[in-house]
C-alpha angles and dihedrals in degrees: 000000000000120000090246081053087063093042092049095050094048093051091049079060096052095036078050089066098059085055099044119095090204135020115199118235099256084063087043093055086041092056086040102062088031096059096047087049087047084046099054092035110028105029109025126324081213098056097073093052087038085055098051078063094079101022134032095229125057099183092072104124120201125221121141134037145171141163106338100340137089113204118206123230085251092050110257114136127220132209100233104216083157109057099200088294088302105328099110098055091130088047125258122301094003103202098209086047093045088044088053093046095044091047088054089047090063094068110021139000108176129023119249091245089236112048123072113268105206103196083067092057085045095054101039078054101050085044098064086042091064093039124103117245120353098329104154121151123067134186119187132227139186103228133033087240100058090049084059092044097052081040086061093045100040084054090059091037093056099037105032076212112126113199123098124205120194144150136279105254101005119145118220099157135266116281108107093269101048100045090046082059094047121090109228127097090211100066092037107050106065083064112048143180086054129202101299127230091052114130116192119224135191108264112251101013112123100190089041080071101051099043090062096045091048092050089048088058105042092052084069097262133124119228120206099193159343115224111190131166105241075222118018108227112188092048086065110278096295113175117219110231115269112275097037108100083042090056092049094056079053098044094049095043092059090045107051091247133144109227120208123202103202092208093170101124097016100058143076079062103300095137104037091286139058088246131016091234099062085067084075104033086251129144117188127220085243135008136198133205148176145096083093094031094091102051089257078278099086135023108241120157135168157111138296125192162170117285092228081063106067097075132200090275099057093046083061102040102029081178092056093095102040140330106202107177100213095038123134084353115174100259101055076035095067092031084057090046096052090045097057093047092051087045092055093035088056117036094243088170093057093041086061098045094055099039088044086055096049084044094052093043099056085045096051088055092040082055085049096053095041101039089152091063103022111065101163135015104192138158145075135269111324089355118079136122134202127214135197136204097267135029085230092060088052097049088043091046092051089054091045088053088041090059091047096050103257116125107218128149143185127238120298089271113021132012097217088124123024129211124228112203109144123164122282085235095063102111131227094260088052085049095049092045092048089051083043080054101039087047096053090043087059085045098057084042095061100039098042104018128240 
């Protein structure tokens, strides 16, 4: 037998898992213990101990979900308070969603590159639609990361200006551009030099902003943009005081500069609205969206902006800005279609309001009872994040939810605060049995220690 015989013949065995109903527990044990030596030799020899660090059992293996549980391949079920970071908003394996993406699949997957595709005009259509102000020209991406990155280039494009201006600890992704726009040191060191032209502010301050841009100016330099997050995620949820995301509309537009709201992982109503902005009446120069935007079923990303913005050169080269071969394809097409619809059938803005508000005040009472290990409760509607008074509680507190069947997770790098994003179809008696859980792993924290 060749060696691509063998290939071939192991792969018709694990292709034979995703059509099997029911694998039996010896398969099971056998995924199992391949998975975590495809893990260590294959992934990262570094994801199985960075795991440990929010449950205390790697060799949990995901397979089913729906609605606000994960299901494990050995059938244990998990309350999900995380949501992929924002992505399930609209709950796992939404069947309206699934039934919209497999009937696409019938008749076609990818776009020819050449012929008109017509799912993507009808979403960059509905899209302006959903968008606050005149936002009218979209262009789709696969990954949060790269919408940041053609949001960044459409600014200079537009523009022909060259400075950045972004926040301290803000988090934008991890392709050269993004991270140089991101705001921890962590994730930008290891990559230096950066993208140069990028000046770091303080986070919700407004005159901050203005002071930088002003400087820059005066010095003599132009800025294009200032990208910022209407709630920075990654730095722990922290909302910017009432008023800012208003000032810097003010501040850029008397300064000639493209703001850029970042709404990857705050819009499609994860936060009460479809999109943070529309909290304060503000519409941004360019947007940018994902995580949510394809139903939790596809991955779809992109940007959305201003007419003034698409310039002469980009009506005559549509491809100057990008050209991702996979980007705004039928099938996340149709999943993103179908989101939007079940966002808007089924008040997924208000469904979040009024489950945010049940969450944070169970937490605000939690904070009350262990003052000693909870020092904030903070966020808006389904995201919101808890943190406590020491890393080591949080990380404590994420293996004590683990263990009671709850899915909750820090930051990427630390888990002194921990975010809490389930799914706004998670349902009351869910909510009451994750604060039950958060308050008995606090419990076991202060009588026996992390």
């Amino acid at each position: 037998m060749s060696n691509y015989q063998a290939i071939s013949q192991d792969l018709a065995r694990v292709i034979g898992y995703i059509h099997a109903d029911q694998i039996d527990e010896a398969e099971q044990k056998r995924i199992t213990q391949e998975t975590l030596e495809a893990f260590d030799q294959y992934v990262s020899p570094g994801w199985l101990k960075y795991r440990k660090s929010v449950s205390t059992d790697s060799t949990t293996l995901e397979w089913r979900d729906h609605g606000a549980i994960c299901e494990s391949l050995d059938g244990k079920q998990f309350i999900d308070c995380l949501g992929g970071f924002g992505v399930f908003t609209f709950g796992h394996h939404n069947p309206e969603i699934i039934n919209t993406v497999k009937a696409q699949l019938d008749h076609q997957a990818l776009h020819s590159q050449e012929l008109l595709d017509p799912l993507r005009g009808y979403l960059a259509r509905t899209l302006a639609a959903i968008t606050p102000g005149d936002l009218q020209h979209s262009f789709f991406t696969n990954g949060g990361a790269e919408a940041v990155e053609m949001a960044l280039k459409l600014a200079r494009i537009a523009t022909g200006k060259k400075w950045y201006i972004s926040t301290v600890n803000g988090f934008h992704g991890k392709s050269m551009g993004a991270v140089s726009m991101t705001g921890k040191g962590t994730y930008r060191e290891p990559y230096g030099p950066m993208v140069q032209h990028v000046q770091h502010i303080e986070y919700g301050n407004a005159e901050d902003a203005r002071k930088a841009i002003r400087n820059l100016q005066a010095a003599g330099e132009s800025v294009a943009a200032m990208i910022v997050e209407p709630i920075q995620g990654e730095a722990g949820v922290i909302v910017p005081p009432p008023g800012y995301l208003q000032s810097l509309r003010e501040i850029c537009d008397e300064y000639g500069v493209v703001l850029i709201f970042d709404e990857i992982q705050t819009g499609m109503a994860r936060t009460g609205t479809i999109w943070r902005c529309e909290a304060e009446g503000v519409t941004p120069d360019i947007l940018t969206y994902g995580k949510a935007f394809g139903g939790g079923v596809m991955p779809i990303t992109g940007i959305i902006c201003r007419p003034h913005l698409w310039t002469q050169q980009l009506i005559d080269n549509p491809w100057l800005l990008g050209s991702p071969t996979f980007g705004g394809n039928p099938v996340c097409a149709a999943a993103a279609l179908a989101a939007i619809k079940y966002m808007l059938d089924n008040d997924i803005a208000g469904e979040c309001r009024h489950k945010g508000e049940l969450i944070k005040n169970g937490l605000n009472d939690i904070l009350a009872k262990y003052p000693d290990l909870v020092s904030d409760v903070r966020g808006t509607g389904l995201m919101l994040a808890i943190e406590f008074v020491e890393t080591k509680v949080g990380y404590a507190v994420a293996k004590g939810m683990f263990a009671r069947g709850v899915l909750t997770a820090g930051t990427l790098v630390n888990a002194k605060s921990i975010r809490i994003q389930p799914p706004a179809l998670i349902t009351e008696e869910q909510i009451a049995a994750v604060l039950q859980h958060m308050d008995a792993a606090l419990a076991d924290i202060r009588n026996n220690g992390c």
